[in-house]
C-alpha positions as CSV (number, residue, x, y, z in Angstrom):
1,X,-210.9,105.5,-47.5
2,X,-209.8,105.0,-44.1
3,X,-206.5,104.0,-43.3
4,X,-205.9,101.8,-39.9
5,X,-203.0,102.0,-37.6
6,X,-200.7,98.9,-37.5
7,X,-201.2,97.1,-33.6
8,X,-198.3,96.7,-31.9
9,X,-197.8,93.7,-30.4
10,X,-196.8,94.7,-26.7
11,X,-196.3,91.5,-25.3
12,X,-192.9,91.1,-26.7
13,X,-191.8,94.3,-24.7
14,X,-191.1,92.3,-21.6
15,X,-189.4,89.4,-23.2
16,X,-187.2,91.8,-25.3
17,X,-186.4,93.3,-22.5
18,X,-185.7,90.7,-20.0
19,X,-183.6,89.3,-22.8
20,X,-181.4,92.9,-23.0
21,X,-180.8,93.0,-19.1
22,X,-179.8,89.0,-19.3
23,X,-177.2,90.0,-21.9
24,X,-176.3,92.7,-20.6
25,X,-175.5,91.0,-17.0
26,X,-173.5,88.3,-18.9
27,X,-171.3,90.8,-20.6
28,X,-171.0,92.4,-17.4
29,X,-169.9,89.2,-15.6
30,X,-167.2,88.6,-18.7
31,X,-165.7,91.7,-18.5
32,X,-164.6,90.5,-14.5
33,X,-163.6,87.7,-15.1
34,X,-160.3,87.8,-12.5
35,X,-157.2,86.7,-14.5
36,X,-155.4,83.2,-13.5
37,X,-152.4,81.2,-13.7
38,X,-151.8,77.8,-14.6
39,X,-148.9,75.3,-14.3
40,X,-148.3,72.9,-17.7
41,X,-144.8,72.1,-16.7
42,X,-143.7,71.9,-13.4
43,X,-140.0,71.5,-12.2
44,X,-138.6,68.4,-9.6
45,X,-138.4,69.7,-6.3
46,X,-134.4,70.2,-5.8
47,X,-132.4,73.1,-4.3
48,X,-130.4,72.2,-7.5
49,X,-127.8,75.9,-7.0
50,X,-127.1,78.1,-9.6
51,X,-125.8,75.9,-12.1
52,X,-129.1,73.5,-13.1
53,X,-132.0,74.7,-14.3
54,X,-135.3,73.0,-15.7
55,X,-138.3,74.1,-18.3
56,X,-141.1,75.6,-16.5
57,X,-144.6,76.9,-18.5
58,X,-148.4,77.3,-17.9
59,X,-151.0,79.6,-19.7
60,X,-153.0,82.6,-18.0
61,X,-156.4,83.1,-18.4
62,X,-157.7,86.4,-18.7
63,X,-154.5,88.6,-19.2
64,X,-154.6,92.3,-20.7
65,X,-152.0,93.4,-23.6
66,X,-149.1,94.8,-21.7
67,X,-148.8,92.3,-19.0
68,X,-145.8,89.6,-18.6
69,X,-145.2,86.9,-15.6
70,X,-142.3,87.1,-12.9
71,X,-141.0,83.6,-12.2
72,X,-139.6,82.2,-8.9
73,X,-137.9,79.5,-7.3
74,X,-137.8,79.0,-3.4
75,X,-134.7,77.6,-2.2
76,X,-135.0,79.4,1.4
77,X,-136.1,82.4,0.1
78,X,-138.0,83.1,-3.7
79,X,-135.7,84.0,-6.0
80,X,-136.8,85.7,-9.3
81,X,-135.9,83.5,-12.2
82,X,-134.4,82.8,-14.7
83,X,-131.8,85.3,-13.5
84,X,-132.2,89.2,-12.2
85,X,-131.3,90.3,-15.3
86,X,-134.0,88.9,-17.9
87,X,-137.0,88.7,-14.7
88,X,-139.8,88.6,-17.3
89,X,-141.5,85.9,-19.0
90,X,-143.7,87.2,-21.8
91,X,-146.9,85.8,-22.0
92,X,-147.6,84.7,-26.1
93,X,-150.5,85.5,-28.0
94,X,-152.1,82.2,-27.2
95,X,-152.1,82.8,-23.9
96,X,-149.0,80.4,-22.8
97,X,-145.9,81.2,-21.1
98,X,-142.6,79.2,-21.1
99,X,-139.6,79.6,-19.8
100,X,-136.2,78.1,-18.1
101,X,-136.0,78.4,-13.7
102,X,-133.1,77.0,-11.6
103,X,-134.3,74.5,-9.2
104,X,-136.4,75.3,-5.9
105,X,-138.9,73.0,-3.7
106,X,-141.4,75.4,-4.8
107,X,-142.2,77.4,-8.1
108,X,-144.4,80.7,-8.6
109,X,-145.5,82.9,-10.9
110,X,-146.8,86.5,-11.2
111,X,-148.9,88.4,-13.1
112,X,-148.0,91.4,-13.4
113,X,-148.6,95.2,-14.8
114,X,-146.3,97.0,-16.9
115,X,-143.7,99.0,-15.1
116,X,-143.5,96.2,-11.6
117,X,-140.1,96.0,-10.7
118,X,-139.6,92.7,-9.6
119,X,-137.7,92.2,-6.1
120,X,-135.0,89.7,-6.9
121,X,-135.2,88.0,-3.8
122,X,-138.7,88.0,-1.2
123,X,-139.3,85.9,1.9
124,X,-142.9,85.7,1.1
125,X,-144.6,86.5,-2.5
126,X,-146.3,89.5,-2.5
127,X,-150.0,89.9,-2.2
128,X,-152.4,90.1,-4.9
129,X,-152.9,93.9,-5.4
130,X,-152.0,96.8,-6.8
131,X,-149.2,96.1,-10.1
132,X,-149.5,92.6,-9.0
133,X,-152.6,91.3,-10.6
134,X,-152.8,87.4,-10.1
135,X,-150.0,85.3,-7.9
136,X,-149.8,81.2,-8.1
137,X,-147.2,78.9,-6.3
138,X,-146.9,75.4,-6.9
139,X,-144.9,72.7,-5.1
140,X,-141.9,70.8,-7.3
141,X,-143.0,68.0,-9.0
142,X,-141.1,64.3,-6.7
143,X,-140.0,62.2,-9.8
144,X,-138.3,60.5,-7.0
145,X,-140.3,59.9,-3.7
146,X,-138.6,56.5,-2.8
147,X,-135.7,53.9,-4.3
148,X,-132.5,55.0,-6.1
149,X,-132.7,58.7,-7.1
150,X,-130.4,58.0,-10.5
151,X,-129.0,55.2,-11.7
152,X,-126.2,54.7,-14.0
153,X,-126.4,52.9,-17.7
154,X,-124.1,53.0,-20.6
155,X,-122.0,55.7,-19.2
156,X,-124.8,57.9,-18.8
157,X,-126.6,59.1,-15.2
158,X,-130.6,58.8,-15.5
159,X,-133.4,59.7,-13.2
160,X,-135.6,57.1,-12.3
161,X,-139.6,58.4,-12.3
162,X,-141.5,57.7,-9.2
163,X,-144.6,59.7,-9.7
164,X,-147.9,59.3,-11.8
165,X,-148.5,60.3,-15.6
166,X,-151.6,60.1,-17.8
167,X,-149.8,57.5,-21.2
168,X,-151.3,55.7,-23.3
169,X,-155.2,57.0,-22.5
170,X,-155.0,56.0,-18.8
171,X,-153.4,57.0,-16.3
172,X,-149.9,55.1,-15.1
173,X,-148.0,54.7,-11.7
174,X,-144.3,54.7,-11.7
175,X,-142.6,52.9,-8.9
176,X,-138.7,53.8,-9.0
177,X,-138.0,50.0,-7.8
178,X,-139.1,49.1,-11.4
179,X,-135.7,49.7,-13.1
180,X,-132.6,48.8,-12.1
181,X,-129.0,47.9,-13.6
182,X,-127.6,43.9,-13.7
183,X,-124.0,43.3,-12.8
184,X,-123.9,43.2,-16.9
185,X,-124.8,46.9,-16.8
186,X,-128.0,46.1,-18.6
187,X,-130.8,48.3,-18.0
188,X,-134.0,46.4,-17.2
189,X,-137.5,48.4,-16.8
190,X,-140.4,46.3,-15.4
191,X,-144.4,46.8,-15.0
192,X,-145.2,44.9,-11.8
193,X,-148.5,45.0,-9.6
194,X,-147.7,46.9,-6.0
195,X,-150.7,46.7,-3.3
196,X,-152.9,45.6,-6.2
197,X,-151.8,48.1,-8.5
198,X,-150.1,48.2,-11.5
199,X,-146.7,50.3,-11.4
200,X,-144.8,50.7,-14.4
201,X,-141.2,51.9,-15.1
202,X,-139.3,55.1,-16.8
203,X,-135.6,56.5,-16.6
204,X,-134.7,59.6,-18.9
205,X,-131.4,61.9,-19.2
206,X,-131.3,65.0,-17.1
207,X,-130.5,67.0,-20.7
208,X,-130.1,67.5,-24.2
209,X,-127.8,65.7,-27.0
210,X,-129.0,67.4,-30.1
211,X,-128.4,66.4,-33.7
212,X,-126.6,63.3,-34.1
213,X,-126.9,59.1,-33.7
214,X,-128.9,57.0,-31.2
215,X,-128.8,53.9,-30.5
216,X,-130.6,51.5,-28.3
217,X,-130.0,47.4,-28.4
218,X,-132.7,45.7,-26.9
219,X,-133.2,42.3,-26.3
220,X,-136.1,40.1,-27.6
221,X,-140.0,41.9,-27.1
222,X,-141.9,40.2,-30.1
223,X,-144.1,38.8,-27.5
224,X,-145.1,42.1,-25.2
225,X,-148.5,41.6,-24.2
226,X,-150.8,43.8,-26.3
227,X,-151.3,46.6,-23.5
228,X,-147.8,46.7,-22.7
229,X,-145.3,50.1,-24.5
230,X,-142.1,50.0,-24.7
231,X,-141.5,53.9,-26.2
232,X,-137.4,55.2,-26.5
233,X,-138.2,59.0,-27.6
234,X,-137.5,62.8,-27.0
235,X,-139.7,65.1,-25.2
236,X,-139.1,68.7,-24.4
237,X,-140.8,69.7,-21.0
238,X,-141.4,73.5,-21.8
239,X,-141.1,73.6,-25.9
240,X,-145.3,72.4,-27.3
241,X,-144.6,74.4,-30.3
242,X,-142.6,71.9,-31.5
243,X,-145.0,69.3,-30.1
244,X,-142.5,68.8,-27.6
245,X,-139.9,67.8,-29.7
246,X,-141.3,64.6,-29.8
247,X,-139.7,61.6,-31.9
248,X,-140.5,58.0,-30.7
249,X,-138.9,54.3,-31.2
250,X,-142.5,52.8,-30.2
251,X,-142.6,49.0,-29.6
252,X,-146.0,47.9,-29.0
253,X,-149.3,46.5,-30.5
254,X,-151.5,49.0,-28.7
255,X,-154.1,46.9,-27.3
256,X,-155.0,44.4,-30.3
257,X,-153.0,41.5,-30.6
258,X,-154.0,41.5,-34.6
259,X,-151.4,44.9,-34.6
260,X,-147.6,45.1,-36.0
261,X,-145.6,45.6,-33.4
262,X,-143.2,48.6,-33.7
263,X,-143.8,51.7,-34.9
264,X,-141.5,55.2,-35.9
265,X,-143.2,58.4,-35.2
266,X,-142.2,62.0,-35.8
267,X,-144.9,63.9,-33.4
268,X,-148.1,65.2,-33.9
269,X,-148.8,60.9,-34.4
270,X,-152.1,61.7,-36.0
271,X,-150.9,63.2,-39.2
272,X,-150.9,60.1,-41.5
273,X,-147.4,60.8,-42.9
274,X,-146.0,60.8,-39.7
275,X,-146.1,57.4,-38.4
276,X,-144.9,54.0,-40.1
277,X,-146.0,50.9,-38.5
278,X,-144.4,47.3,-39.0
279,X,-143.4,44.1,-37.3
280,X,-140.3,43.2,-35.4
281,X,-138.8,39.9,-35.0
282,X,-137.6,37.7,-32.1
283,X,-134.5,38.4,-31.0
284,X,-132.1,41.0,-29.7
285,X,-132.1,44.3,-32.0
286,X,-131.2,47.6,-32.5
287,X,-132.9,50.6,-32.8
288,X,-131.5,53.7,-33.9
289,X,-132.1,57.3,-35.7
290,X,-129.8,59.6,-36.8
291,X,-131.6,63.1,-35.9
292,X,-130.3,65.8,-38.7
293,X,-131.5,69.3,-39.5
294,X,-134.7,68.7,-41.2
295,X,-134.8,64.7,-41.4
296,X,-134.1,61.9,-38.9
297,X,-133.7,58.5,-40.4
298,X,-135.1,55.6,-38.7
299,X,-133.3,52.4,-38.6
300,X,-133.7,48.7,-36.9
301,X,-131.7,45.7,-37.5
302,X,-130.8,42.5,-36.4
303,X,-128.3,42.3,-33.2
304,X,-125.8,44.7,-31.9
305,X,-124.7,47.7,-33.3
306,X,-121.0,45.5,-33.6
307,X,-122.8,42.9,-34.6
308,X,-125.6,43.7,-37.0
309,X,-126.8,40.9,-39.0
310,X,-129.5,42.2,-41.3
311,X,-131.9,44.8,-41.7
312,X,-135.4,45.0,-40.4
313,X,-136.7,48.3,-41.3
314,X,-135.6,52.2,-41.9
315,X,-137.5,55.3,-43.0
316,X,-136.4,58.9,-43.7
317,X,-139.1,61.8,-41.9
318,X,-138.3,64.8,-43.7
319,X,-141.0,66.6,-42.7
320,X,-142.1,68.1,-39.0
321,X,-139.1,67.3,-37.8
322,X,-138.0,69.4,-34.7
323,X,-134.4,71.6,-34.0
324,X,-133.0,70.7,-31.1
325,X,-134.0,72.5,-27.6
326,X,-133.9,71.4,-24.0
327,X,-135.3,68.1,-25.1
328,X,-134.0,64.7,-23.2
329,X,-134.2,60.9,-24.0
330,X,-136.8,59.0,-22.1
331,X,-137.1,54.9,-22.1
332,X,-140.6,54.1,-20.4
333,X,-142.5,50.9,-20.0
334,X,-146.1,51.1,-19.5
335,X,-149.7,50.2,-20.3
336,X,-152.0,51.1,-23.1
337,X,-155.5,52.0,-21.5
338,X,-157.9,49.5,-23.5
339,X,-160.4,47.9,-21.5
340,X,-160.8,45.4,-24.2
341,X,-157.8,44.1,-23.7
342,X,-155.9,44.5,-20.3
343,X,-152.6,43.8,-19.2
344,X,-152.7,40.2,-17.4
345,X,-148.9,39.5,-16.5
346,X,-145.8,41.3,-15.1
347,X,-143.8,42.7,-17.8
348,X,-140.0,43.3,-18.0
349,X,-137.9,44.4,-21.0
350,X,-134.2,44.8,-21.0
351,X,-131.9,47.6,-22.7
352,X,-128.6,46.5,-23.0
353,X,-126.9,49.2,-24.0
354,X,-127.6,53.4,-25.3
355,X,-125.0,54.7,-27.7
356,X,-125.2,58.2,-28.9
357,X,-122.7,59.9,-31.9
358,X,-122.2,63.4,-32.5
């Protein structure tokens, strides 16, 4: 018997190896990629001196093990932040960095090899090269580019937003002329059209309270439109671990007029057991929580807090609930992005009073 060879099907050689070379080239190109730095959280531009200092944090792309950032802040010169004697901000394993920086006009960061002594103060930042592997300087971020700077309610000093911010799925303008103080010392936040465009309103506290008891008496907004937010909450700049620290008095009927009205929310909002909706009533009210290690307890009612009347609504979050940080209290007015629905008249609300209790 004779026994054939098998044929060997040589067209496939050149696709096989075309197919080699191709993935061989885009390995190649991977392995280059040149490392990057991005920006999450950018200061205000202030020379604020050595005393105030912000959150600052970003992510780089393409770091190796062993690496770390350098900060700086200009204020005439760069100075390495947060001070000469902690100059390194390690990067995490998910590739962000955070950190705290006293105030400059400009912010920067390095990437850097292990062993780069970092200059504490430079006139210029250095060149990419060498131990320095990627460099990236941003300008600070003008919360306040016209109007009152801060403004001062309930005892407290607030800065007044004057720059855009992407809430509620759309992006919003803030116009610092859009909140203001009465001779009552009532805080008023309004959403007005400017040149055709919708500007909305937003003070919050330069720092941190921590635990303790927040109150907020606002005065009737049962009838909001359906696109307009009325959110009192926390928010860390720097700290997304916690998901900013974020806890939120949320009045609003997010675009559909068939919604309730107000809403408690211990961040991330879309785990089910983390939000409770219900409806609020006309009238003045007060809204409150009590933050605690562990739990914060919801609470509106009726009136003043000296003159409470009668319950509306409470609930305890016991779970998710942040520790305290560099987080600050924010009041902001603006409009939900539903194209369904839009915004159709000026808007203003009016605080009339913030209380907070150790």
């Amino acid at each position: 018997m004779k026994w054939s060879r098998p044929k060997v099907r040589y067209a496939w050689i050149p696709v096989l190896f075309s197919l080699a070379v191709l993935l061989n080239g885009c390995a190649r190109r991977q392995s280059v990629i040149k490392p990057s730095i991005e920006f999450s959280v950018i200061p205000q531009a202030e020379e604020g001196g050595p005393d105030k200092r912000a959150p600052i944090a970003g992510r780089v792309i393409g770091a190796r093990p062993g690496q770390q950032i350098v900060l700086y802040a200009k204020a005439g010169n760069w100075w390495v932040q947060p001070t000469t004697d902690e100059p390194f901000t390690v990067i995490q394993a998910d590739s962000k960095w955070t950190n705290s920086t006293h105030l400059g006009i400009e912010y920067a960061a390095l990437l850097v090899e292990p062993g780069y002594l970092p200059p504490p103060t430079l006139e210029v930042l250095p060149p990419e090269g060498d131990a320095v592997v990627a460099v990236k300087s941003v300008p600070g971020e003008k919360w306040e580019q016209a109007g009152p700077r801060t403004l001062q309610f309930s005892g407290y000093e607030w800065q007044v937003r004057n720059v855009g911010s992407n809430r509620g799925g759309r992006p919003n303008s803030y116009d610092s002329a859009n909140a203001w103080t009465d001779e009552s010392g009532f805080l008023h936040l309004r959403i007005a059209q400017i040149g055709g465009q919708w500007t909305c309103a937003e003070v919050k506290l330069p720092r941190s309270l921590g635990y303790g008891s927040y109150r907020f008496v606002v005065r009737d907004v049962s009838q909001l439109e359906p696109a307009a937010v009325l959110s009192m909450f926390t928010w860390d700049d720097a700290e997304a671990g916690q998901n900013h620290r974020e806890m939120n008095i949320e009045l609003a009927k997010w675009g559909d007029a068939a919604n309730k009205n107000a809403q408690y929310v211990v961040q991330p909002y879309y785990v089910p057991a983390n939000v409770v909706r219900f409806n609020v009533p006309a009238g003045a009210l007060t809204h409150s929580f009590r933050w605690e290690p562990g739990q914060v307890t919801f609470k509106t009612v009726r009136g003043s807090v000296a003159d409470v009347s009668s319950e509306v609504f409470d609930h305890v979050f016991t779970s998710g609930v942040p520790a305290p940080g560099d987080e600050s209290i924010h009041l902001d007015l603006y409009i939900f992005g539903n194209a369904t629905n839009p915004l159709q008249n000026d808007v203003e609300v009016v605080i009339e009073r913030f209380e907070y209790l150790p």
